[in-house]
N, CA and C atoms as an extended XYZ file, in Angstrom:
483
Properties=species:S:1:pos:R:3:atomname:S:1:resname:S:1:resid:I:1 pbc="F F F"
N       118.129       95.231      101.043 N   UNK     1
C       116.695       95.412      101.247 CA  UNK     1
C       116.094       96.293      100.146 C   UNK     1
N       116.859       97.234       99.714 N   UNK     2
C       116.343       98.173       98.920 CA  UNK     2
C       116.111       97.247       97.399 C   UNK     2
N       117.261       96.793       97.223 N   UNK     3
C       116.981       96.138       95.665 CA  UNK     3
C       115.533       94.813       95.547 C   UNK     3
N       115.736       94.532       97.188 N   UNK     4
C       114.491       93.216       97.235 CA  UNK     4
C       113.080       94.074       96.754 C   UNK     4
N       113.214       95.466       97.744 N   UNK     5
C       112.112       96.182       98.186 CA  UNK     5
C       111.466       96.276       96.344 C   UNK     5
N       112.182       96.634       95.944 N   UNK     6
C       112.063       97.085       94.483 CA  UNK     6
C       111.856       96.595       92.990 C   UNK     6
N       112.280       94.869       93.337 N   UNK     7
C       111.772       93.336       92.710 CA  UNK     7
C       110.589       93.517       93.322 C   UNK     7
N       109.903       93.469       94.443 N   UNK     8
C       108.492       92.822       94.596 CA  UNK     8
C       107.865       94.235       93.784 C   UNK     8
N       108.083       95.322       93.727 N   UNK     9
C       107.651       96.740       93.586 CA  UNK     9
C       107.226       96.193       92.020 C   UNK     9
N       108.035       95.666       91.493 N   UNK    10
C       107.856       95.188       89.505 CA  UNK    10
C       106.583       94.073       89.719 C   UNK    10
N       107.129       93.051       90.556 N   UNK    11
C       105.851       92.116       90.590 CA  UNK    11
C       104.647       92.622       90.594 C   UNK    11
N       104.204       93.511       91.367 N   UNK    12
C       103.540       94.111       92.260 CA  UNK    12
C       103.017       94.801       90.507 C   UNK    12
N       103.850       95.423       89.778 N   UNK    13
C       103.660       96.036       88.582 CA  UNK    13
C       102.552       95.366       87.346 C   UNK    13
N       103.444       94.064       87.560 N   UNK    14
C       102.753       92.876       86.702 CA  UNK    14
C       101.752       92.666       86.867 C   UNK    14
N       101.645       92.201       88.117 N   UNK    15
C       100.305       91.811       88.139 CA  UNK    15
C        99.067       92.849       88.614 C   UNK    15
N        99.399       94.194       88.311 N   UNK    16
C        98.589       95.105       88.219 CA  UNK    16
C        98.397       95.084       86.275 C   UNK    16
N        99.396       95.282       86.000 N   UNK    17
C        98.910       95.181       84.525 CA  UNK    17
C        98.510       93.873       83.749 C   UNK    17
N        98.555       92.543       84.588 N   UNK    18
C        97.924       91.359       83.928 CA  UNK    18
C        96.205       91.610       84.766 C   UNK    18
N        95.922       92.017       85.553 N   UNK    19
C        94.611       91.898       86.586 CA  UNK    19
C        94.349       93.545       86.658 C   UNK    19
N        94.967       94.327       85.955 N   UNK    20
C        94.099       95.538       86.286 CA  UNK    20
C        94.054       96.053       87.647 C   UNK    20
N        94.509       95.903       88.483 N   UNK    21
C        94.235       96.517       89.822 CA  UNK    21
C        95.557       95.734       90.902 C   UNK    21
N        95.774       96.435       91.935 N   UNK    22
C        96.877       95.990       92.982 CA  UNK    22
C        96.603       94.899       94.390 C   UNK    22
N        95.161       95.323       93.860 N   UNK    23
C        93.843       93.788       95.091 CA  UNK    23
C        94.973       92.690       95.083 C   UNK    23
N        96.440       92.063       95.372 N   UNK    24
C        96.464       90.865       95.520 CA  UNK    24
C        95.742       90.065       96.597 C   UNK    24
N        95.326       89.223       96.410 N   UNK    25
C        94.336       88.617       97.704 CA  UNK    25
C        95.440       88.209       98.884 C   UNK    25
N        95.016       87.833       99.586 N   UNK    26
C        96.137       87.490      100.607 CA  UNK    26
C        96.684       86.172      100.528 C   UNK    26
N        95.870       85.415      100.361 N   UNK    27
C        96.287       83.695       99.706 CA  UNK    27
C        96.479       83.483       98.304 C   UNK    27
N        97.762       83.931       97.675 N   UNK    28
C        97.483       84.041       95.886 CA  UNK    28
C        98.508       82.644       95.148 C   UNK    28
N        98.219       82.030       95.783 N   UNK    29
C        99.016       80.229       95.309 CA  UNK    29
C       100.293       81.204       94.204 C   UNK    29
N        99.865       81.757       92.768 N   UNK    30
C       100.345       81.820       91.985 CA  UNK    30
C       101.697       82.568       92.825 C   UNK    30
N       101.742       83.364       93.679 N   UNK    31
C       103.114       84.426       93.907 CA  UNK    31
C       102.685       84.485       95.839 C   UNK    31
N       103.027       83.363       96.656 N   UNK    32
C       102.536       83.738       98.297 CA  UNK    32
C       103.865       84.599       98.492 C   UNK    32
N       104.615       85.008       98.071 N   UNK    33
C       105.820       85.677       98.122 CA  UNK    33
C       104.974       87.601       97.967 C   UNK    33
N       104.440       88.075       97.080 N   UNK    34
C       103.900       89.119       96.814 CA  UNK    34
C       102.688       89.414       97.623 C   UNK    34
N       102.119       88.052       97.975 N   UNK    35
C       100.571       88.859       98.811 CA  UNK    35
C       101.405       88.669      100.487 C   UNK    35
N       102.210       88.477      100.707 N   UNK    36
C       102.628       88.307      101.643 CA  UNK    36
C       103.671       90.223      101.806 C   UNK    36
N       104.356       90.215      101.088 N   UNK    37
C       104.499       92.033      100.674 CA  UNK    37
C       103.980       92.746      101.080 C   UNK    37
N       102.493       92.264      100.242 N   UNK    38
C       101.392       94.066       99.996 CA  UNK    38
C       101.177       93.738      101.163 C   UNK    38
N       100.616       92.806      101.759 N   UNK    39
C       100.175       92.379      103.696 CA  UNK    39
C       101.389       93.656      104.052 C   UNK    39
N       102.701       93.377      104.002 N   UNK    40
C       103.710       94.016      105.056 CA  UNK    40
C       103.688       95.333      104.582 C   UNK    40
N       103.266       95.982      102.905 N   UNK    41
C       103.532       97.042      102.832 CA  UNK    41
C       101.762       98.132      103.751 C   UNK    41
N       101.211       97.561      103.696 N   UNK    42
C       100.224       98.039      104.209 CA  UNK    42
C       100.083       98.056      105.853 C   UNK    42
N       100.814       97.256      106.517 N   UNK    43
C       101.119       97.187      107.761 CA  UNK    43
C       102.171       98.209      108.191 C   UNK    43
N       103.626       98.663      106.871 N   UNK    44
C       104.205       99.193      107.392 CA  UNK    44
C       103.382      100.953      107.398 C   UNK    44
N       102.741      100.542      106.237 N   UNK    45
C       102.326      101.968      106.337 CA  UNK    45
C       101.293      102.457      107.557 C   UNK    45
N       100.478      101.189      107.988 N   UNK    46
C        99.489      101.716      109.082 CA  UNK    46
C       100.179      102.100      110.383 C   UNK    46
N       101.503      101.111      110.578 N   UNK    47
C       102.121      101.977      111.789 CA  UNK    47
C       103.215      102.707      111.674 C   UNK    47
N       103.231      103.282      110.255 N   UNK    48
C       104.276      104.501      109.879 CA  UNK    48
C       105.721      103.687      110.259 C   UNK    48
N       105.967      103.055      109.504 N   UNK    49
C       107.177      102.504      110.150 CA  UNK    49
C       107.735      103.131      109.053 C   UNK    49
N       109.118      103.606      109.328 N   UNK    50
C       110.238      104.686      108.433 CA  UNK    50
C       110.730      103.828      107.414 C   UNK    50
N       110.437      102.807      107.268 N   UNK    51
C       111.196      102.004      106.256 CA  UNK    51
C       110.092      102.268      104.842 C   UNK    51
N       109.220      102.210      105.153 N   UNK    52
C       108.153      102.624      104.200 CA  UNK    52
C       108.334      104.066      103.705 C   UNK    52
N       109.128      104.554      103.158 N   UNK    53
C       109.665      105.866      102.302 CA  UNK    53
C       109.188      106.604      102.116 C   UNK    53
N       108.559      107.970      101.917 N   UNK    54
C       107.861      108.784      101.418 CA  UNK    54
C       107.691      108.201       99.441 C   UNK    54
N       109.161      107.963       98.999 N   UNK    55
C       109.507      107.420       97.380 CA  UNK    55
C       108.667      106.241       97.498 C   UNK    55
N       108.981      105.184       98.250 N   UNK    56
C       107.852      104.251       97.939 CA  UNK    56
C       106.671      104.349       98.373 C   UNK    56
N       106.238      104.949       99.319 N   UNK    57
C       104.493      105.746       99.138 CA  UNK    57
C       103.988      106.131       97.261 C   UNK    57
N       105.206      106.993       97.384 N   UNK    58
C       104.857      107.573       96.056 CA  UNK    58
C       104.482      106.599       95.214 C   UNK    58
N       105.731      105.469       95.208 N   UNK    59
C       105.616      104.638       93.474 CA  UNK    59
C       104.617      103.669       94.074 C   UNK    59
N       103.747      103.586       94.993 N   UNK    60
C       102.915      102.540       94.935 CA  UNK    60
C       101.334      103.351       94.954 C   UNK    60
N       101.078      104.562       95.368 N   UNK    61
C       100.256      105.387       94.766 CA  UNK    61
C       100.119      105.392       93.473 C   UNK    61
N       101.412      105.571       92.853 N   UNK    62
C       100.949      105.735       91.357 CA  UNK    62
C       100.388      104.707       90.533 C   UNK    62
N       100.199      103.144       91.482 N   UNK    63
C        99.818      102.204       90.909 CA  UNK    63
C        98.379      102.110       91.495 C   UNK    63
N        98.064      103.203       92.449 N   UNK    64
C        96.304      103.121       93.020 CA  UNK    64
C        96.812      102.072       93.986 C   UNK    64
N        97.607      101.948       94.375 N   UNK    65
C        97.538      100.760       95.693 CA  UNK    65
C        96.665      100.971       96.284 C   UNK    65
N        95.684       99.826       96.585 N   UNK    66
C        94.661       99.955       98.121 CA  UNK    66
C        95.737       99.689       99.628 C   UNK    66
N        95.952      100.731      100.028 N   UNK    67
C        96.489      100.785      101.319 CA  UNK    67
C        95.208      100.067      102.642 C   UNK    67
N        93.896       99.492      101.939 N   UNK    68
C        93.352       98.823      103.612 CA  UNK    68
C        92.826       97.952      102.288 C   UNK    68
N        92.795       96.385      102.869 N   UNK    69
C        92.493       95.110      102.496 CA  UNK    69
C        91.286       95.483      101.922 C   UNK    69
N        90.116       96.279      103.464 N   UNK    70
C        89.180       96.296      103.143 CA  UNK    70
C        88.849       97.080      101.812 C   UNK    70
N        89.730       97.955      101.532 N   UNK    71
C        89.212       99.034      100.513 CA  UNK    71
C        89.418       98.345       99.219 C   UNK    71
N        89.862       97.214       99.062 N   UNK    72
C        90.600       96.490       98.107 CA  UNK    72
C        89.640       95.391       97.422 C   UNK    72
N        89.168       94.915       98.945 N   UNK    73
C        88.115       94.025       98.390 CA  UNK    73
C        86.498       94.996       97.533 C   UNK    73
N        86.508       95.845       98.521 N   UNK    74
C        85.311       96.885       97.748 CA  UNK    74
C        85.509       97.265       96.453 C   UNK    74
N        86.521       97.350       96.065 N   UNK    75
C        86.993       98.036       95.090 CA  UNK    75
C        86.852       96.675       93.965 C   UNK    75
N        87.316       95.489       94.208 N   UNK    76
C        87.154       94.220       93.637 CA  UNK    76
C        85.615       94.092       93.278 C   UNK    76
N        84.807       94.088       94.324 N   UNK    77
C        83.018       93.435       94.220 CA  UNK    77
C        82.477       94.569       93.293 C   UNK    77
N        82.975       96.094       93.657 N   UNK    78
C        81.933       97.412       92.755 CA  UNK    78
C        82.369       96.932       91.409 C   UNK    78
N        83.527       96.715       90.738 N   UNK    79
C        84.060       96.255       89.561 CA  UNK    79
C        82.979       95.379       89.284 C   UNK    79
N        82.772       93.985       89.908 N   UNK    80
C        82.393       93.198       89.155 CA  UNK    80
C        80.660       93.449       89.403 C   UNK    80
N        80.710       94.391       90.346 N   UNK    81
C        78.715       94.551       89.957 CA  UNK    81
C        78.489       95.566       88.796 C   UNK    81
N        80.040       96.637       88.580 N   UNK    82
C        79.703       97.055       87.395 CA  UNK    82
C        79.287       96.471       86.099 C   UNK    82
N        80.050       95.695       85.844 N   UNK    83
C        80.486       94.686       84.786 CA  UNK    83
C        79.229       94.009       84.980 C   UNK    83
N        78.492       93.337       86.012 N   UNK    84
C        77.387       92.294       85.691 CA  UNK    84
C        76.302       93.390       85.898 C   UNK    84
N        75.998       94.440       85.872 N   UNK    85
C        75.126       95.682       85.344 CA  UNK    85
C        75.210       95.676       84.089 C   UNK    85
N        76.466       96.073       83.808 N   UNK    86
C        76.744       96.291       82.452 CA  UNK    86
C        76.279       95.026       81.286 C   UNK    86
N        76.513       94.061       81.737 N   UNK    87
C        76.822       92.712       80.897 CA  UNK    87
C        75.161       92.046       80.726 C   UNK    87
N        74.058       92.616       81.932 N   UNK    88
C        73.164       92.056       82.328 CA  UNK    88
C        71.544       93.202       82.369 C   UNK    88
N        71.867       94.459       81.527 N   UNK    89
C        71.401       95.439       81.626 CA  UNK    89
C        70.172       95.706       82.713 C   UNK    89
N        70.749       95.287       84.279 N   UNK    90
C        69.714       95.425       85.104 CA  UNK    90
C        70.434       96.190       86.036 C   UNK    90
N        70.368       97.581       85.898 N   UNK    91
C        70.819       98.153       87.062 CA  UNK    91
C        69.431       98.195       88.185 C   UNK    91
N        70.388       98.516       89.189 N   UNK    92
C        69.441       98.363       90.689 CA  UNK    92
C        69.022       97.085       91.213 C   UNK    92
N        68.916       96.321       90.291 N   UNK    93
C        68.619       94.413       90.434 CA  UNK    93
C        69.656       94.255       91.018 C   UNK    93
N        69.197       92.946       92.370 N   UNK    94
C        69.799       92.398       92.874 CA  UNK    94
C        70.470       91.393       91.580 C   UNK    94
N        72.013       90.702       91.943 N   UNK    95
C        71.849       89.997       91.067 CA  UNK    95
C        71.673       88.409       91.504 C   UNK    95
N        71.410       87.793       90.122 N   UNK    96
C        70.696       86.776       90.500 CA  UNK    96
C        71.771       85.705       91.344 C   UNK    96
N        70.816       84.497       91.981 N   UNK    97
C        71.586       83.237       92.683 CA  UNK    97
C        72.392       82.750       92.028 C   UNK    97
N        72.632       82.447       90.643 N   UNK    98
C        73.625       81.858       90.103 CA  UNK    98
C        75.307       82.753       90.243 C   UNK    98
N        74.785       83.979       90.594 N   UNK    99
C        75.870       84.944       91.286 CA  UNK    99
C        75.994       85.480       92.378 C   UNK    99
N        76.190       83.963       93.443 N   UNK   100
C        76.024       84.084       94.809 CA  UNK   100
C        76.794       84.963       95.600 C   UNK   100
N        78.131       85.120       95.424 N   UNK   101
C        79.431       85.530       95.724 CA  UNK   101
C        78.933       87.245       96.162 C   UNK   101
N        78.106       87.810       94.390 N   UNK   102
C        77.929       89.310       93.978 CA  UNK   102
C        76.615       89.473       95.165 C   UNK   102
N        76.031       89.008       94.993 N   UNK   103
C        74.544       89.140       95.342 CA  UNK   103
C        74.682       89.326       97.154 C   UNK   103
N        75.312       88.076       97.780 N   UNK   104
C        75.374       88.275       98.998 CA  UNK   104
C        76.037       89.907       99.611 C   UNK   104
N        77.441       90.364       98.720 N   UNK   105
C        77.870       91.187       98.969 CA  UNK   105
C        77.084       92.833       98.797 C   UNK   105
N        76.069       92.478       97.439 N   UNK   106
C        75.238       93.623       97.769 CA  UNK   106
C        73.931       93.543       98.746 C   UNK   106
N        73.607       92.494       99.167 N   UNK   107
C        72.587       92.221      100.069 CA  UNK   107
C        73.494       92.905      101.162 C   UNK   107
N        74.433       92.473      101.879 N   UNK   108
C        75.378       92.663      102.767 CA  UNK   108
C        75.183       94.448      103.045 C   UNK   108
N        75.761       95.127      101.823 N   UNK   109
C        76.013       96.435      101.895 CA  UNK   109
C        74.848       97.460      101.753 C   UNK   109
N        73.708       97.048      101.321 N   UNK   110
C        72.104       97.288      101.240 CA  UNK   110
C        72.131       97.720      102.604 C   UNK   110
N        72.429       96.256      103.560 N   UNK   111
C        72.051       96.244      104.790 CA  UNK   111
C        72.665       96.909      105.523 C   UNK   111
N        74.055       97.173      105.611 N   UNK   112
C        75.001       98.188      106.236 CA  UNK   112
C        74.536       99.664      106.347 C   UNK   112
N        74.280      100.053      104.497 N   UNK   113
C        73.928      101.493      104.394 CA  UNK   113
C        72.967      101.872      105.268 C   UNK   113
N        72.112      100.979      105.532 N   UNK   114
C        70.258      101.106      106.120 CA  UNK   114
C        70.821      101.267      107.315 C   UNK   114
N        71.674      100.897      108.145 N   UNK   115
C        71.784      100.413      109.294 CA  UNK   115
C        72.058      102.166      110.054 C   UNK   115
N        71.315      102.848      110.708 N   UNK   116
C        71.526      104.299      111.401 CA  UNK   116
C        72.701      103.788      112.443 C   UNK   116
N        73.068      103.018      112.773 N   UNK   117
C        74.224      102.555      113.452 CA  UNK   117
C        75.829      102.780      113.109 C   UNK   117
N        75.613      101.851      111.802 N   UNK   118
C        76.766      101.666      111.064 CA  UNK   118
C        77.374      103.331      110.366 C   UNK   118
N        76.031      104.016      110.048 N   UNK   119
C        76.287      104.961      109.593 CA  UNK   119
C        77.155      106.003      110.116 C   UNK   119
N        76.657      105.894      111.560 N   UNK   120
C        76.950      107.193      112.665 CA  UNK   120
C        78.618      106.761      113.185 C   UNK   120
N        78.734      105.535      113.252 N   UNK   121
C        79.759      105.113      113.718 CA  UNK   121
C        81.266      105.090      112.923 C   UNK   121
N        80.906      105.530      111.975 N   UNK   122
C        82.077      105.303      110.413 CA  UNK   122
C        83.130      106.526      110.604 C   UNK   122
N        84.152      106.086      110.586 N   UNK   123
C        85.344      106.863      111.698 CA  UNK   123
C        85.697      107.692      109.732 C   UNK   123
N        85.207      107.222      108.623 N   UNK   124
C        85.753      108.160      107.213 CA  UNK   124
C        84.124      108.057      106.829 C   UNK   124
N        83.858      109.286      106.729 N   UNK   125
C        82.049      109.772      106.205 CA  UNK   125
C        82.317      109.702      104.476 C   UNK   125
N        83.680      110.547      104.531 N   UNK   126
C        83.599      110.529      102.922 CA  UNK   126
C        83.788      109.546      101.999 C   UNK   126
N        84.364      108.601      102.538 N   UNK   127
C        84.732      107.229      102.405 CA  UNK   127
C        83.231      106.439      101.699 C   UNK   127
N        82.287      106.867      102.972 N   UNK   128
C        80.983      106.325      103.030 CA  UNK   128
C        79.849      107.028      101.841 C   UNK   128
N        80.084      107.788      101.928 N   UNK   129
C        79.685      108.924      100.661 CA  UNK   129
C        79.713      108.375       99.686 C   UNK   129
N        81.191      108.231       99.381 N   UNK   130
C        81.714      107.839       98.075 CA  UNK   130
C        81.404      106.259       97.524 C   UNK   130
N        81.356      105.674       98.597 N   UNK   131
C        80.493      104.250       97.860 CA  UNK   131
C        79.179      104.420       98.164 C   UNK   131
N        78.442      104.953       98.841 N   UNK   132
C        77.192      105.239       98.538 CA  UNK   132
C        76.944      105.940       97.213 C   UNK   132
N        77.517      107.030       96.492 N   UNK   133
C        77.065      107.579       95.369 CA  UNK   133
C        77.946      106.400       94.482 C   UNK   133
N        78.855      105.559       94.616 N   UNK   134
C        79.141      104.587       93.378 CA  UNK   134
C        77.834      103.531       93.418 C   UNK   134
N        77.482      103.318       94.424 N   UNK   135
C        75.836      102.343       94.171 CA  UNK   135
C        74.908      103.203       93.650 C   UNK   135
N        74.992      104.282       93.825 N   UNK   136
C        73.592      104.443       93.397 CA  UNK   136
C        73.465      104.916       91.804 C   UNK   136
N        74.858      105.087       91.339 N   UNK   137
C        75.359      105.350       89.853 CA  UNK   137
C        75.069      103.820       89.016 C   UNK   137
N        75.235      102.699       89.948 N   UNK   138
C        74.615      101.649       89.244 CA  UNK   138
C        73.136      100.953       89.407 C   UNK   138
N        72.575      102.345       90.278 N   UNK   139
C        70.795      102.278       90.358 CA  UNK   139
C        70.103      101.330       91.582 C   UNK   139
N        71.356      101.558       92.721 N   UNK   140
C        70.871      100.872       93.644 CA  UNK   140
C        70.877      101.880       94.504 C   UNK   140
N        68.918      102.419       94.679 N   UNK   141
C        68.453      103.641       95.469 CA  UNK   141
C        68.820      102.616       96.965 C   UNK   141
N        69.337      103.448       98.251 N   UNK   142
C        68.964      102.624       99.085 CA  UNK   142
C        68.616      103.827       99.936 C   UNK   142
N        67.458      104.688       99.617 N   UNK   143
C        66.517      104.978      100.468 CA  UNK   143
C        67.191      105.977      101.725 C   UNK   143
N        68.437      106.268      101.817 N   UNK   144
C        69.263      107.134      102.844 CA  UNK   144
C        69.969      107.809      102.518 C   UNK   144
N        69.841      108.908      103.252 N   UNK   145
C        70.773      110.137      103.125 CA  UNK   145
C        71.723      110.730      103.790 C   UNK   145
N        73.062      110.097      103.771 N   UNK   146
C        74.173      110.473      104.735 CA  UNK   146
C        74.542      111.648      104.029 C   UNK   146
N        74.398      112.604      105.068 N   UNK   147
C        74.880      114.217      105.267 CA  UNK   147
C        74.428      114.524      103.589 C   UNK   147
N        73.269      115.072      103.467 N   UNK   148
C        72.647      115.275      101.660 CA  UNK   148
C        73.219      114.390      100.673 C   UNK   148
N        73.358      113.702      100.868 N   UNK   149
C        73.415      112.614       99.640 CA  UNK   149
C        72.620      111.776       99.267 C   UNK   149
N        72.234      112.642       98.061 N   UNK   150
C        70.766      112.446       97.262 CA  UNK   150
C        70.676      110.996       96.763 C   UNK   150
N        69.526      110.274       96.831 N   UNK   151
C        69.636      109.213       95.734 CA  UNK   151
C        68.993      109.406       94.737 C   UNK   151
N        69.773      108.516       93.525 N   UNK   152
C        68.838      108.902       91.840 CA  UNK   152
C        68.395      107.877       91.757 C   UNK   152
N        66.800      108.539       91.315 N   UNK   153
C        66.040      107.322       91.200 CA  UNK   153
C        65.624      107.377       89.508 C   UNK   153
N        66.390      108.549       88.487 N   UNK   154
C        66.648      108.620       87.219 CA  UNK   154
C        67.743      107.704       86.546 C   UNK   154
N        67.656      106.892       85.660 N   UNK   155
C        69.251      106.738       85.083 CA  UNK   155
C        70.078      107.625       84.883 C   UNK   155
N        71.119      108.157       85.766 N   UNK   156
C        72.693      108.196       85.085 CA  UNK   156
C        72.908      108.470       84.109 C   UNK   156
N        73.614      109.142       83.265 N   UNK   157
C        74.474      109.030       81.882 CA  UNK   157
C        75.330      107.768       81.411 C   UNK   157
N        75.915      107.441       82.928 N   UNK   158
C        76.714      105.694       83.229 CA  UNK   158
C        76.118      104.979       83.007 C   UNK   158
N        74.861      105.663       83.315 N   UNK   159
C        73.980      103.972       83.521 CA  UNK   159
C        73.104      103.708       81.957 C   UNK   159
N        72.941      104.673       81.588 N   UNK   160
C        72.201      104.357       79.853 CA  UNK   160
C        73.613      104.218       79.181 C   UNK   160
N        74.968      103.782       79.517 N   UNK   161
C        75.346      103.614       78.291 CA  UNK   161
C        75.633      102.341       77.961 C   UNK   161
């Protein structure tokens, strides 16, 4: 088990350094052997199961593993609204229909932030914080203030460059 554990651990390597990040999706045709893994390594870790090591905590930290799907996919969409900010010099713009995929997901999270519901109910605040101040670094004011968190309605240093 240990030597298997430690082949997918390299895969797992690769395709962080061919894709930049450890997001395998869960359906990945190219390797269903590896997204089928990170699925079990993230399961073992949510119910602490002992097989999951303190050592392999470690070596998959050091690769930024997203330990929740969800944090994985967020981490996927802020990338690419950076990049189509960047690529499209419209921060705070929705982006357009021909980038249905981006657009729905910030319509989506617009709507979440607004929501005094969603807000109150969020079992990690800092969590919530922290992608609230990554939107608003790419100039998307959304008008709320969880526990003083200011919005800029100035450009950024990020954002003029």
């Amino acid at each position: 088990h240990e030597r298997a554990w430690w082949r997918s651990y390299r895969q797992l390597q690769e395709y962080n350094y061919e894709f930049g990040n450890c997001s395998v999706p869960p359906v990945y045709p190219a390797n269903p052997t590896l997204a089928k893994w990170v699925y079990t390594q993230r399961y073992q870790y949510r119910i602490r199961n002992p097989v999951l090591t303190q050592e392999r905590i470690d070596a998959l930290n050091e690769l930024e593993f997203p330990w929740s799907a969800i944090d994985a996919r967020w981490n996927e969409m802020y990338e690419e609204l950076k990049d189509y900010v960047k690529r499209n010099r419209r921060p705070g713009k929705l982006p357009t229909k021909k980038d249905t995929a981006l657009r729905n997901w910030v319509v989506y999270h617009k709507k979440k932030f607004r929501e005094y519901d969603f807000i109150n109910n969020i079992n990690d605040v800092s969590r919530m914080k922290e992608r609230l101040r990554q939107l608003q670094l790419l100039g998307y004011c959304l008008d709320i203030d969880i526990h003083q968190s200011q919005c800029h309605t100035q450009p950024t240093p990020e954002q003029e460059q």
